[in-house]
Gaussian input, Z-matrix of N, CA and C with variables (Angstrom, degrees):
# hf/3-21g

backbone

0 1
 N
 C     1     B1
 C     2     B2     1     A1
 N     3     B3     2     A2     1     D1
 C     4     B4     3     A3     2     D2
 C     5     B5     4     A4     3     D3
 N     6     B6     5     A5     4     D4
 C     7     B7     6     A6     5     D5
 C     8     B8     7     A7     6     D6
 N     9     B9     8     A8     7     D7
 C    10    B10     9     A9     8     D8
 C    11    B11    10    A10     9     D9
 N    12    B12    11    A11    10    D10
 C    13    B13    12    A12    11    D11
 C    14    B14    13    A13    12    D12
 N    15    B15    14    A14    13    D13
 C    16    B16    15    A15    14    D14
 C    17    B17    16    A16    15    D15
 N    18    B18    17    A17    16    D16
 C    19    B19    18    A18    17    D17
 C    20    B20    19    A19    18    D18
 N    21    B21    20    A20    19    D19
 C    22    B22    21    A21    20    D20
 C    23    B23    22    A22    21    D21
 N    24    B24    23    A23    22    D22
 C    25    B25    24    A24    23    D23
 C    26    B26    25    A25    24    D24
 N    27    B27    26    A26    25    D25
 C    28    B28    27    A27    26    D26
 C    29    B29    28    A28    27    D27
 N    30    B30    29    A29    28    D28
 C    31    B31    30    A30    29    D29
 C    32    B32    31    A31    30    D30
 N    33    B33    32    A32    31    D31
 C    34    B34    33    A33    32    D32
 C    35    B35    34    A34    33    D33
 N    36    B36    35    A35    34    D34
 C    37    B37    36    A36    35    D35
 C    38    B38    37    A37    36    D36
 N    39    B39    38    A38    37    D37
 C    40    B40    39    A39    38    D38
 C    41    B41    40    A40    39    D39
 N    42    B42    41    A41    40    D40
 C    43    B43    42    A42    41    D41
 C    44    B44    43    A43    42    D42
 N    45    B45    44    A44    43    D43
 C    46    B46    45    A45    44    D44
 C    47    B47    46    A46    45    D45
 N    48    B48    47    A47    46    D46
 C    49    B49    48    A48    47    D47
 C    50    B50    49    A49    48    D48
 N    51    B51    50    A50    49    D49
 C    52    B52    51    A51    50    D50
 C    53    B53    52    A52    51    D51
 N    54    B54    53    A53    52    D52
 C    55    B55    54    A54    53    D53
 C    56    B56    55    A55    54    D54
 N    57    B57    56    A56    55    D55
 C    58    B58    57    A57    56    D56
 C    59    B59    58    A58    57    D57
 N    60    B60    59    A59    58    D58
 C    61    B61    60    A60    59    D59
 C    62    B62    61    A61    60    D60
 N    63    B63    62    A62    61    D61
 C    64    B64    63    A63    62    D62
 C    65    B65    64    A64    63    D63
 N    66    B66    65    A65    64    D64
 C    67    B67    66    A66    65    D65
 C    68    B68    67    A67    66    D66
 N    69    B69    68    A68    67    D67
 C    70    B70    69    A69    68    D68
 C    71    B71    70    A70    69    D69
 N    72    B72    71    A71    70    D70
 C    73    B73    72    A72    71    D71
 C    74    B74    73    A73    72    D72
 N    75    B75    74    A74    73    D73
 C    76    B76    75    A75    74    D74
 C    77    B77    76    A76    75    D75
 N    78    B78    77    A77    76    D76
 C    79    B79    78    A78    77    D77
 C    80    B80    79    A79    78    D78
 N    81    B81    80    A80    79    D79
 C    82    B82    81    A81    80    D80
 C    83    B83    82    A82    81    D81
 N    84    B84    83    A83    82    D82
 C    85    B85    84    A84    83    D83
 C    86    B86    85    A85    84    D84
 N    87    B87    86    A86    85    D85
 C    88    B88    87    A87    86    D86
 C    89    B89    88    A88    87    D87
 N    90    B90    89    A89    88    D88
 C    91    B91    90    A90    89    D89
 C    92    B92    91    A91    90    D90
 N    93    B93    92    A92    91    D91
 C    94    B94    93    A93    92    D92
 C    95    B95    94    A94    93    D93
 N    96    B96    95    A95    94    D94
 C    97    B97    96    A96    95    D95
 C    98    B98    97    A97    96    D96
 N    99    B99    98    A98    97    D97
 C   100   B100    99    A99    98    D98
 C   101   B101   100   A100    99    D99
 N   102   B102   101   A101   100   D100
 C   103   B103   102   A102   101   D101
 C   104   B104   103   A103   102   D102
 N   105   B105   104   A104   103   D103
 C   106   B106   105   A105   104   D104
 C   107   B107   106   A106   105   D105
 N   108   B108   107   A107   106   D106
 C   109   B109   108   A108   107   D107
 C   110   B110   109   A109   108   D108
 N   111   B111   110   A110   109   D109
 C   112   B112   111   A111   110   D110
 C   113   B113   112   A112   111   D111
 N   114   B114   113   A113   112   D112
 C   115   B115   114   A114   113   D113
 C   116   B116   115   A115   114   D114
 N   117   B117   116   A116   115   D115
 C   118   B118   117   A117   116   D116
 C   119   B119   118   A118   117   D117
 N   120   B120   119   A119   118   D118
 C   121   B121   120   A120   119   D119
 C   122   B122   121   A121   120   D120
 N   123   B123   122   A122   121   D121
 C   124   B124   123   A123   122   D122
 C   125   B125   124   A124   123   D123
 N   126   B126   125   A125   124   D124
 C   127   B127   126   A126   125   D125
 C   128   B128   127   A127   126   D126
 N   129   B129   128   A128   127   D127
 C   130   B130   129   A129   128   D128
 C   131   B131   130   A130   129   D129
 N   132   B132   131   A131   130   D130
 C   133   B133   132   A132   131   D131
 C   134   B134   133   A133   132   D132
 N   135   B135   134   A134   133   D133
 C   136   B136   135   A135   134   D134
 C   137   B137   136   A136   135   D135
 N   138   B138   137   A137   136   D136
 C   139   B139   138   A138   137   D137
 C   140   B140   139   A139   138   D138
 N   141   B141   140   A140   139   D139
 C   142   B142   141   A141   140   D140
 C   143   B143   142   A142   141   D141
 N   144   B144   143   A143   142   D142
 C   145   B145   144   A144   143   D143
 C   146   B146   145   A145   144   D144
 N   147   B147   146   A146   145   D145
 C   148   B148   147   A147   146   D146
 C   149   B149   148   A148   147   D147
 N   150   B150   149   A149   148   D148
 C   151   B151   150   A150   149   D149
 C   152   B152   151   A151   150   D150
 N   153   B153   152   A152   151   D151
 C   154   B154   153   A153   152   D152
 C   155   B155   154   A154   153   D153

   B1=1.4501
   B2=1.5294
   B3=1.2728
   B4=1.4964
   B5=1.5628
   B6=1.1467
   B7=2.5231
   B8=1.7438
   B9=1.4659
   B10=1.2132
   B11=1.5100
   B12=1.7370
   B13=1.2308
   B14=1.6413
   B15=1.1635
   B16=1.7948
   B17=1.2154
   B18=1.4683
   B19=1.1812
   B20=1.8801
   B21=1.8496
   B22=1.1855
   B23=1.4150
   B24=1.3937
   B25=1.8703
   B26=1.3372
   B27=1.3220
   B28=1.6654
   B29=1.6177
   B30=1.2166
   B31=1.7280
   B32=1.1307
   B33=0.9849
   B34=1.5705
   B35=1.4431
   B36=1.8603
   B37=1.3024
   B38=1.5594
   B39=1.1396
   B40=1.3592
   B41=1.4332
   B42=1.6899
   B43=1.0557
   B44=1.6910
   B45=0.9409
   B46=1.7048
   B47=1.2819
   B48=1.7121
   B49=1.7565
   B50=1.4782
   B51=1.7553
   B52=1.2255
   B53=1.6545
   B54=1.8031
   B55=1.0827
   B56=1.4517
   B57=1.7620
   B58=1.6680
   B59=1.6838
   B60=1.0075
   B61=1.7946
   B62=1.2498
   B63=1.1602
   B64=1.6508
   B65=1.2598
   B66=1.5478
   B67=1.3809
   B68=1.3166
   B69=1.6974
   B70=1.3226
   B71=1.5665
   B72=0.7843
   B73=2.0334
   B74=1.4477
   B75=1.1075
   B76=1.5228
   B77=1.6867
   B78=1.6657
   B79=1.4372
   B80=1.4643
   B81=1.2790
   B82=1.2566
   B83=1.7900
   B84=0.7970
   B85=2.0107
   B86=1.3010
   B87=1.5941
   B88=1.6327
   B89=1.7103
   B90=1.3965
   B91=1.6856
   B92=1.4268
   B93=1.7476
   B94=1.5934
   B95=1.6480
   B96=1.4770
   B97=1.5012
   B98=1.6920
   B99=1.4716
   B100=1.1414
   B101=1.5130
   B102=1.5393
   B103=0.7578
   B104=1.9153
   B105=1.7301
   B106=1.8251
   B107=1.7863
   B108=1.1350
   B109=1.3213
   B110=1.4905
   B111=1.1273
   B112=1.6968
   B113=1.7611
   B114=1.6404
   B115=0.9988
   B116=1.8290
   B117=1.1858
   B118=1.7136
   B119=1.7212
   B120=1.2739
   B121=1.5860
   B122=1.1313
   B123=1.6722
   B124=1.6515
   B125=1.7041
   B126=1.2841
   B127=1.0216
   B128=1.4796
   B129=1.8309
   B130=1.3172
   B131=1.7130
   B132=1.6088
   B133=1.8810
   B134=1.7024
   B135=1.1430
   B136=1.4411
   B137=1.5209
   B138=1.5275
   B139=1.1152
   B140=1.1096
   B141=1.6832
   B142=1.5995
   B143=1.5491
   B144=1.5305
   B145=1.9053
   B146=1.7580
   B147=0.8282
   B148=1.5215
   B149=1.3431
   B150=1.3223
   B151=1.4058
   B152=1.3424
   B153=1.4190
   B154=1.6378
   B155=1.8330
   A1=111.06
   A2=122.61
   A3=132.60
   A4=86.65
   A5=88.43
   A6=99.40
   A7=102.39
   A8=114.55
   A9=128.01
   A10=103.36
   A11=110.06
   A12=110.98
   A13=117.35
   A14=113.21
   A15=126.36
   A16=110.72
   A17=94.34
   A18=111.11
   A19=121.30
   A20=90.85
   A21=118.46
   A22=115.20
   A23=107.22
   A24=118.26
   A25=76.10
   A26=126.05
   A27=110.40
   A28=139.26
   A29=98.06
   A30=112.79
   A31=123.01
   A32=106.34
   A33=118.12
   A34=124.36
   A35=134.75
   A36=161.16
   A37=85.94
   A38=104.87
   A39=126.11
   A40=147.02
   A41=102.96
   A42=140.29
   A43=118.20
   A44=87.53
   A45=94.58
   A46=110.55
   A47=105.09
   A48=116.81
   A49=123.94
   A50=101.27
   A51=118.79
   A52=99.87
   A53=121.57
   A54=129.25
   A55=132.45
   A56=104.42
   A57=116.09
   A58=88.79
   A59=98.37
   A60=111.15
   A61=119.80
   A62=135.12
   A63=142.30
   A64=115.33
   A65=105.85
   A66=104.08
   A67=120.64
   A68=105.64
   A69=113.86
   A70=148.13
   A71=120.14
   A72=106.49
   A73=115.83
   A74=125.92
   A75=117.22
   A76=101.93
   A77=103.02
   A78=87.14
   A79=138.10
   A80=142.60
   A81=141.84
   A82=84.37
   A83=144.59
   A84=143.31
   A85=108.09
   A86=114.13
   A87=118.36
   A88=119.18
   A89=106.18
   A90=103.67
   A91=117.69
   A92=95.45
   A93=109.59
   A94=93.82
   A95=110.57
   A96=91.96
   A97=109.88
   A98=128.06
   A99=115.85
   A100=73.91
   A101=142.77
   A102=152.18
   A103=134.63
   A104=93.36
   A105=94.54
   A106=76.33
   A107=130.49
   A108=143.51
   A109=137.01
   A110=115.22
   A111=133.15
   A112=100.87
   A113=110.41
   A114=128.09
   A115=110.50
   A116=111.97
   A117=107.95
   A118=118.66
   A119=111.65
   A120=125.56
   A121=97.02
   A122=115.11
   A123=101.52
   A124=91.31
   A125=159.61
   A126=160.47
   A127=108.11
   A128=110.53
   A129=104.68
   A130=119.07
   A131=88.18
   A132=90.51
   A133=85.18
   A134=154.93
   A135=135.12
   A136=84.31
   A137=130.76
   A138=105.25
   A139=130.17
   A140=113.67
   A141=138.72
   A142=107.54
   A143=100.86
   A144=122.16
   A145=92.37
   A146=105.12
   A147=123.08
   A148=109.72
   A149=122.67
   A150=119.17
   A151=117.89
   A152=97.08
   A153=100.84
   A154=90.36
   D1=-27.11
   D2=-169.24
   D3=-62.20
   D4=-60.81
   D5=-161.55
   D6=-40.51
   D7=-34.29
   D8=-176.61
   D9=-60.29
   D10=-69.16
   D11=-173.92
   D12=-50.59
   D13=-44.41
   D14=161.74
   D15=-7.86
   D16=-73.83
   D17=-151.96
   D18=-70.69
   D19=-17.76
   D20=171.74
   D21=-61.59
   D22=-38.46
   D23=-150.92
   D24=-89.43
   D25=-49.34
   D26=179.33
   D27=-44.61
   D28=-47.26
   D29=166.47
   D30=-79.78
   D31=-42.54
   D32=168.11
   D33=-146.03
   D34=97.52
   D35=-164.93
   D36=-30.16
   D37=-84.73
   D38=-169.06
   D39=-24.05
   D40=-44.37
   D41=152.95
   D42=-56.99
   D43=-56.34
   D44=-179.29
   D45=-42.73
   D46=-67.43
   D47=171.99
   D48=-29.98
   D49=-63.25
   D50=-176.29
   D51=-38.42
   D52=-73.06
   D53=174.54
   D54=-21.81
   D55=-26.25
   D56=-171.02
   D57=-93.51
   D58=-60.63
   D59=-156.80
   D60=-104.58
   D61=-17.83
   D62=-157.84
   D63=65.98
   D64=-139.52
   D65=175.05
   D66=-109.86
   D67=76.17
   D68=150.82
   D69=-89.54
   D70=174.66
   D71=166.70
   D72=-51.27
   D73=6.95
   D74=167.90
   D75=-97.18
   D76=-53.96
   D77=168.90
   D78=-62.46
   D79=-17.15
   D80=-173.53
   D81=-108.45
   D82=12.24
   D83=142.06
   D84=-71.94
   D85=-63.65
   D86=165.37
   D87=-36.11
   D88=-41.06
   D89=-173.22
   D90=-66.47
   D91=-37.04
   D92=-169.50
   D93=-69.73
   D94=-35.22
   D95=-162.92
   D96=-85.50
   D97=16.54
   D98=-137.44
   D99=-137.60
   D100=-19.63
   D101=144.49
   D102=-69.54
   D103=-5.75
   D104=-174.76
   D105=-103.03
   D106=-45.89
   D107=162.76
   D108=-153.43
   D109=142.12
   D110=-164.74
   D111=-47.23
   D112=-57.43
   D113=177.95
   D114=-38.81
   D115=-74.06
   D116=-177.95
   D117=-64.62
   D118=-0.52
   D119=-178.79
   D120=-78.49
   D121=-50.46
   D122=-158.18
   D123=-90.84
   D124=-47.06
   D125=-177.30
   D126=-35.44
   D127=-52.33
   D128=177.26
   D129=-61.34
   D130=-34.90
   D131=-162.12
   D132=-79.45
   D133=17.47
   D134=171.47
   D135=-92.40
   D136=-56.92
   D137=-149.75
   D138=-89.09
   D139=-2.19
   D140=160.13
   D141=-48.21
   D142=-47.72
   D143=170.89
   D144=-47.13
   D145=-97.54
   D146=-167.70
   D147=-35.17
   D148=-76.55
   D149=149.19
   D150=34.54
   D151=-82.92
   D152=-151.68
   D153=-125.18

């Protein structure tokens, strides 16, 4: 299920998160960052993935 979420945080940051956590403060952190740039969206949402 992780490879799934991956693959999520890749295409879309956001999604991925949502998938780990819902809608917590990691996810609406992911948006802001996925929105200042694409690049720190997916980095965060891999390691929110991994994380836990």
């Amino acid at each position: 299920m992780d490879v799934i979420r991956i693959i999520c945080a890749i295409i879309l940051p956001p999604l991925g998160v949502f998938l780990q956590v819902g809608l917590g403060f990691h996810f609406w952190l992911n948006i802001l960052l996925t929105l200042l740039g694409y690049i720190p969206g997916i980095v965060h949402a891999v390691w929110v993935i991994v994380k836990k």
